[in-house]
N, C-alpha and C positions, 0 to 999 in steps of 0.2 A: 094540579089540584092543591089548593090551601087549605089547611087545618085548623086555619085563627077561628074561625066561627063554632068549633068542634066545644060541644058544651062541657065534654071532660079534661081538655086541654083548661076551660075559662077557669077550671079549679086553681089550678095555678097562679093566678095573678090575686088573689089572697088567700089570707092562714087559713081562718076556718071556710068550712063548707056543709052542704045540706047534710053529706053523708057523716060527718065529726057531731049534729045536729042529733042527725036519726042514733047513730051511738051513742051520745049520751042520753037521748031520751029513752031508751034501754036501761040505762042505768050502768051499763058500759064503762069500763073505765079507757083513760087516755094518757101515754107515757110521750110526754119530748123525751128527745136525742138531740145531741148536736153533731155527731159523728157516725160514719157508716162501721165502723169497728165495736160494731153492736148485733150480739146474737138476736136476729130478729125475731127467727126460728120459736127461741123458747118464750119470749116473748105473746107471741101467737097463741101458743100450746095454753100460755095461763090466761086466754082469753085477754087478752088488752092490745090496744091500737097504739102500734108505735108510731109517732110521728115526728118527723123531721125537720127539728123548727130552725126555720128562716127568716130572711126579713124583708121579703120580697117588697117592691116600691115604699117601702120605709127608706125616708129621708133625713129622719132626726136622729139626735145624738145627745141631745144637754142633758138629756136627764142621767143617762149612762156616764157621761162625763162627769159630773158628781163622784161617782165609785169606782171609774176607771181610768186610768192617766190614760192621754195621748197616742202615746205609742204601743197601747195597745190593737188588735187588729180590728176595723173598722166593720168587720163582719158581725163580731163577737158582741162589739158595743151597739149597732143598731138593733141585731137581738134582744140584749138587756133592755136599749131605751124602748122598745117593743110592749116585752111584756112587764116593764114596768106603769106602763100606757094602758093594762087589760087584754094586752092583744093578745096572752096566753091564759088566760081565767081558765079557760077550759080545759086544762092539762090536769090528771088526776096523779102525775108521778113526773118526776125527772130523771132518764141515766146519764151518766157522765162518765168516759175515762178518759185518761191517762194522753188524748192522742194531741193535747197539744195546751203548752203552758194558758195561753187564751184559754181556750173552753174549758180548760180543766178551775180555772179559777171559778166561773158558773154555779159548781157545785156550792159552794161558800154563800156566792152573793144572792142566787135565786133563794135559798133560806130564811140569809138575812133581809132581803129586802122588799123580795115580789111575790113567796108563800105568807109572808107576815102581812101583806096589807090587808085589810077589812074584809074585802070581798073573799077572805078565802077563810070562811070560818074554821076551817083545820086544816093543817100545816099538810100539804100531801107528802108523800115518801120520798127521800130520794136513794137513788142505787149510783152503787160506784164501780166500777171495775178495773183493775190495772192491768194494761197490755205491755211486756216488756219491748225494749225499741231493737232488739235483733232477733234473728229468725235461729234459733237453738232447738235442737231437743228438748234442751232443760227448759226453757223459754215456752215452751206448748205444754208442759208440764205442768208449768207454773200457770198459764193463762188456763188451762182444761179446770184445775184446782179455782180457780179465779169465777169461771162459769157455775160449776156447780153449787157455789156458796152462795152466787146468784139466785139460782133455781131454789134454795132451799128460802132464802131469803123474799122472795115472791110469792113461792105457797106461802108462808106465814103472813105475812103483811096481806095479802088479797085472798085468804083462807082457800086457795084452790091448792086441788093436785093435781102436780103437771105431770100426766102419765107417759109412759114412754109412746103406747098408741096413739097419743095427743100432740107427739113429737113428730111422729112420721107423719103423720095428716102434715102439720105444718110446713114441714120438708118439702113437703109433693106441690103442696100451694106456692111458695116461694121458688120452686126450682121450676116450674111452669112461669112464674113472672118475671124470675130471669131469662127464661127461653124466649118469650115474648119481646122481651125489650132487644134481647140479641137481634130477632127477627126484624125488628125495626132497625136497629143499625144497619144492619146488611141494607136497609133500601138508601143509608144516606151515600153506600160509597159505589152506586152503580155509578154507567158513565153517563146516565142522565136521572141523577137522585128524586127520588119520589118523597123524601122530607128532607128539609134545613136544620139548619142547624138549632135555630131557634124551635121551631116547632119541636124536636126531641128532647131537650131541654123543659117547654113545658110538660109534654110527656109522662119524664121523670120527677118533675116538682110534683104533676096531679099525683102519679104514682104512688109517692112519699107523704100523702095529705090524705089515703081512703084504707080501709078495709081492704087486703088482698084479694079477696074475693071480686069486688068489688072491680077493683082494679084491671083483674085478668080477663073480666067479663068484656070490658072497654078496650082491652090493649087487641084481643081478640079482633071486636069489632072493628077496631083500627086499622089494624093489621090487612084484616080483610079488605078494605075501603082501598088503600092503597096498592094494596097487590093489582087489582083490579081498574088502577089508573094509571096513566100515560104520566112518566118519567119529566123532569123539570130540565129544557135545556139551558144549558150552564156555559157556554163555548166558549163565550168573553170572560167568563169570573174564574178566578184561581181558587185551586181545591187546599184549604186551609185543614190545618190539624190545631185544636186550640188544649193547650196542658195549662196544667195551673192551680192557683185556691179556684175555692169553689165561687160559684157564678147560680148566684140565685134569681138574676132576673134578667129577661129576653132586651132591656133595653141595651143594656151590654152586646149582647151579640148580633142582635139587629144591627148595632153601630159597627162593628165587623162586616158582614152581609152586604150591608149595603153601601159600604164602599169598594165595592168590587167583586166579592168573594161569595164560596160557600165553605160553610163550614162541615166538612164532611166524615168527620171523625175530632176525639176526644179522648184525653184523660184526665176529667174532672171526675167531685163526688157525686153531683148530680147528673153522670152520665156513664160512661163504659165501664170508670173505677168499681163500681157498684155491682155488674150486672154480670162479670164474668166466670165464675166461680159458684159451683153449684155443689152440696151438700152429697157425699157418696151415698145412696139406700140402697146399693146392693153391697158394703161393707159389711162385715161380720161384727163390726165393732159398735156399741151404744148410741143411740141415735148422739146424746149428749154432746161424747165425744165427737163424733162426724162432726156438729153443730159449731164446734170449737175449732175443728182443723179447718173448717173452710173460711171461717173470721181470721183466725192467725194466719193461715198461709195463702189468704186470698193474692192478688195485684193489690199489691200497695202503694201507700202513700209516702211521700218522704218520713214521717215519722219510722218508718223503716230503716236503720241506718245503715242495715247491711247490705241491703235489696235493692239497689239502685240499678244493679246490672240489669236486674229484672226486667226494672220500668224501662230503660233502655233499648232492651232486645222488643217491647212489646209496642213501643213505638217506631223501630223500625220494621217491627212487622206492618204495621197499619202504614206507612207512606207507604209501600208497594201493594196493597190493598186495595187501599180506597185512591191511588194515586197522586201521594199527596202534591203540590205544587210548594208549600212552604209550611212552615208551623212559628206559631203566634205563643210566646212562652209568658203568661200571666201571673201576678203576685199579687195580692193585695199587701199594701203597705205594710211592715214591721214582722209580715211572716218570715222567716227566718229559714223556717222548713223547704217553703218552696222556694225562696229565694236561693238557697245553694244549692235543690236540686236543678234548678232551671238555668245556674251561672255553666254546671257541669253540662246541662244536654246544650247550650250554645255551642260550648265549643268542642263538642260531638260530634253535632251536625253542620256545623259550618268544618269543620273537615274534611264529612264524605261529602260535601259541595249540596245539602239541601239549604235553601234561605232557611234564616230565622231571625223573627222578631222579639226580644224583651222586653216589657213594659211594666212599672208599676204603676197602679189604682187604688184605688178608694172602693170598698165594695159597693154604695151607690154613684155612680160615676156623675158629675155634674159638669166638671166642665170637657164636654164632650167634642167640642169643634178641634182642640189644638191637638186631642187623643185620635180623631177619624182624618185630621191631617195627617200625623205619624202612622195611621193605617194604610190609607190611601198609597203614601207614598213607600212603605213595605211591598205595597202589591204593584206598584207601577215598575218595580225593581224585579222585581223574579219575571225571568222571561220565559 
């Protein structure tokens, strides 16, 4: 069974949608993020819609070009050329931290360049947070202090009180959408997968694009659809694991797919990174804090410099999982971050004898024939 025609997946293949619509016609506000190292939770609690800005089939760049050199990362500037194009009018706030020199520059230019133009008769807010890059005590000390300056800084600017019973509703909403997406995973790594890899991926874009509530109503739905259909046999295609920057658009991975493969597990943002980690509500300790310990010590991203082991041990869990047959180690050009985390799992797993692929990209991939050659020929090698 296919999930292309699935009207909550079609969210995905652009930014806004009916339900960003219906929220602002409320009068609603709407906060981008660029990064998953963002308290969704309290976010929630003050009534506003985080969203996840991407740049899904966005092809241009000239205008970003202008204000950002080259070798900056190609993700970060099709973003920019985005909503300097309108494609974010409808953002009432930006957060931004710390998680990576690219998006942290953001903070700066969306200011000066894309709250300032016409269309935005007043400058929306923006929020900043600093996550420090190792996993300390003093380090969730410092991020918990980090959070709550947050919270106080949102009541003021959006004149709400974000109460603590306003926290735990949130909680419950979020750790049921994590449950959700988990439940969907489990169907990519049976041994005849009931979704692709692609399709999970849109999944998680709609996901990151509605109202939680919203969301779970759908993920449900989905959920169920699938349980209730016959598995997708796969005999000829190799069971890929794809790691890497993030991948905001199925043309990407369809060019995977269908060179042979399925992609039956992940650690991107737009996929397991995100969804593993759930907020403790039977802690004795402030919701606040929960909120904070599950952002800082979720599965992390290379901006983690200590926690490599982590990501490590969590991808050798999933190739005996989901079975892996190889993994596909992904960069986008000039990342840096993933670029040494992905030089160290090569030669990881080319150790304990699983294939692997490195490759760098362009976050929208154009020239695709000489990249699905080097694919091809990846999979025609793992026996």
């Amino acid at each position: 069974m296919s999930l292309y025609d699935d009207p909550f997946l079609a969210i995905s293949n652009s930014i806004t949608n009916q339900y960003i619509e219906e929220w602002k016609n409320n009068n609603e506000k709407v906060i981008g993020h660029y990064c998953t190292y963002l308290p969704e939770e309290l976010f929630h609690a003050a009534g506003l819609l985080p969203f996840r800005i991407r740049a899904t089939n966005h092809k241009e760049d000239d205008l970003a070009d202008t204000y950002m050199v080259r070798f900056t990362c190609s993700f970060v500037r099709a973003t920019l050329d985005l909503a300097l194009r309108g494609g974010y009018d409808f953002l009432d706030g930006l957060f931004i931290s710390n998680c990576c020199d690219h998006a942290r520059r953001m903070y700066e230019i969306f200011d000066l360049k894309v709250f300032s133009r016409q269309e935005f008769t007043q400058k929306p807010p923006r929020f900043y947070t600093a996550v420090p890059h190792v996993i300390t005590k003093e380090g969730f000390e410092w991020y918990k202090k980090e959070v709550e300056e947050l919270k106080v800084e949102l009541e003021e600017t959006y004149r709400v009180k974000i109460t603590n019973e306003a926290l735990k509703n949130s909680i419950g909403v979020y750790n049921e959408n994590r449950r959700l997406l988990r439940e969907l995973h489990k169907l990519r790594c049976l041994d005849t997968p009931k979704l692709s890899g692609s399709e999970f991926l849109q999944i998680s874009m709609a996901n990151s694009s509605v109202p939680k509530e919203i969301a779970n109503r759908e993920l449900k739905r989905i959920l169920k659809k699938l349980e209730n259909s016959e598995g997708k046999s796969i005999k000829n295609k190799k069971r890929i694991m794809l790691v890497g920057s993030v991948v905001d658009n199925i043309n990407y991975t369809n060019l995977i797919e269908e060179a042979g493969s399925y992609i039956v597990t992940d650690l991107l943002c737009f996929g397991n990174r995100n969804i593993l980690d759930d907020v403790d509500l039977a802690s004795d300790g402030e919701s606040l804090e929960e909120i904070s310990k599950r952002v800082y010590y979720r599965m992390s991203c290379p901006r983690m410099m200590d926690d490599h082991s982590k990501r490590l041990d969590y991808l050798k869990e999933q190739v005996k999982i989901a079975k892996v047959d190889g993994i596909i180690l992904e960069r986008i050009n000039n990342c840096d971050l993933h670029g040494c985390d992905n030089m160290l799992f090569e030669h990881e797993f080319k150790e304990s004898g699983v294939p692997v692929f490195s490759m760098d990209r362009e976050s929208y991939q154009t020239d695709t024939s000489r990249l699905q050659t080097r694919i091809e020929a990846f999979l025609e090698m793992i026996k």
